[in-house]
C-alpha atoms as one frame of an Amber mdcrd trajectory, in Angstrom:
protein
 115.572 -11.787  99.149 118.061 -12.387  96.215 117.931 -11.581  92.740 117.906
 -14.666  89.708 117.623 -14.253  85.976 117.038 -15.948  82.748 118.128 -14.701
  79.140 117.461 -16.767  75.683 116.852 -15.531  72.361 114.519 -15.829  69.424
 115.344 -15.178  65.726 112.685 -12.759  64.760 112.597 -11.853  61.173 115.757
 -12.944  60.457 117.320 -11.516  63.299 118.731 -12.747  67.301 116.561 -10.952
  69.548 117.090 -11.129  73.425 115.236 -11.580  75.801 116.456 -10.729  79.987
 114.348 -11.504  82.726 114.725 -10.592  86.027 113.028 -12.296  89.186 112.937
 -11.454  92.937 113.659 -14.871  94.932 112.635 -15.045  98.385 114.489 -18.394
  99.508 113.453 -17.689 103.120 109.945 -18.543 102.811 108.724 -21.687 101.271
 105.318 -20.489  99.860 105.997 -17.733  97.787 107.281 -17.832  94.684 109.321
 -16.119  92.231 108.378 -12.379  91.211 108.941 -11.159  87.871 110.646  -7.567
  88.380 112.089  -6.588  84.943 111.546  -7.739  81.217 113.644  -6.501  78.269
 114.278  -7.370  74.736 116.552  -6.538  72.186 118.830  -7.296  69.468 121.789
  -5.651  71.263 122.328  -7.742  74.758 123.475  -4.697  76.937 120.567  -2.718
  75.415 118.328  -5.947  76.928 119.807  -6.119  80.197 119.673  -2.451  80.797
 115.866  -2.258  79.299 115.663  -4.775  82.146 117.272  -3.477  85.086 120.226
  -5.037  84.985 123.058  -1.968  85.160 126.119  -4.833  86.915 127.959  -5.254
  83.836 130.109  -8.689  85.362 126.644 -10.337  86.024 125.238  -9.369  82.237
 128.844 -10.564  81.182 128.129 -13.419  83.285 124.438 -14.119  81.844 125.788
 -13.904  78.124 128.651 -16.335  78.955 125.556 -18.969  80.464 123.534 -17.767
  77.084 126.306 -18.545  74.736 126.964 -22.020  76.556 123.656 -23.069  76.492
 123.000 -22.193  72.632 126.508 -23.645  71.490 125.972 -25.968  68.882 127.023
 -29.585  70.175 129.799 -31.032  67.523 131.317 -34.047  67.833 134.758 -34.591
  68.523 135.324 -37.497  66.092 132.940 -38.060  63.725 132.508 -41.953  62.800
 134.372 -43.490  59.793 131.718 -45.318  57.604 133.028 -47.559  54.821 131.095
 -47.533  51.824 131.344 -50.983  49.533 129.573 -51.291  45.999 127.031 -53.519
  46.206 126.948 -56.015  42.904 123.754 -56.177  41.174 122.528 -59.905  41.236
 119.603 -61.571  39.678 117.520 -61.799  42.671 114.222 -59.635  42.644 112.881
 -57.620  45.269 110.919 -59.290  47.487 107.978 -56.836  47.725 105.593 -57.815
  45.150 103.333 -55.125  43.653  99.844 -56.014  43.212  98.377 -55.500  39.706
  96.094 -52.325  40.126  98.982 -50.783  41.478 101.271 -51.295  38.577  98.340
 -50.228  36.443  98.219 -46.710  37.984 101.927 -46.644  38.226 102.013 -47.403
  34.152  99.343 -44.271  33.558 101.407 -42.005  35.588 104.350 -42.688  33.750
 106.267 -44.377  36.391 108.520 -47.640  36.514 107.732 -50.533  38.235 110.610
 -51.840  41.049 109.750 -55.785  39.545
């Protein structure tokens, strides 16, 4: 039997809640599964991982290092240089026509017309 657990959070009226929960494992037996053995939830981590049963403060410190990892934003190292040119206005038209009923309704609403 070993121990295994699983923090996240949720933003809950505006705020990061936590949430710590703690599971018996029993790796020895193939048919049984995981057993839920503590729950807690709070906007102060320690405060969640005690509510929870979890007093070992290197394996909360451990579980908030995974948490943090996990919910780190993923930035780019470079970001891609885009060059922007000015496109010059030519005489060509756009090549989706606009069928007459629709201009019609366009014209009532007070809206202009792409051709």
């Amino acid at each position: 039997m070993k121990y295994s657990y699983i923090a996240y959070t949720k933003l809950i009226d505006n705020k990061i809640h936590y949430f710590v929960k703690k599971f018996m494992t029993f790796p020895e037996y193939d048919a049984v599964g995981d057993v839920q053995v503590g729950y807690g939830m709070h906007t102060n981590f320690e405060i969640a991982c005690n509510i929870c049963g979890i007093y070992d403060s290197t394996r909360s410190k451990q579980l908030l290092i995974e948490l943090e990892q996990r919910n780190r934003p993923i930035i780019p190292n470079r970001l891609p240089i885009i060059q922007v040119s000015r496109l010059q206005r030519s005489g060509v038209k756009h090549p989706v026509q606009i069928s007459g009923m629709v201009k019609r309704r366009l014209v009532e609403t007070g809206a202009e017309t792409l051709n």
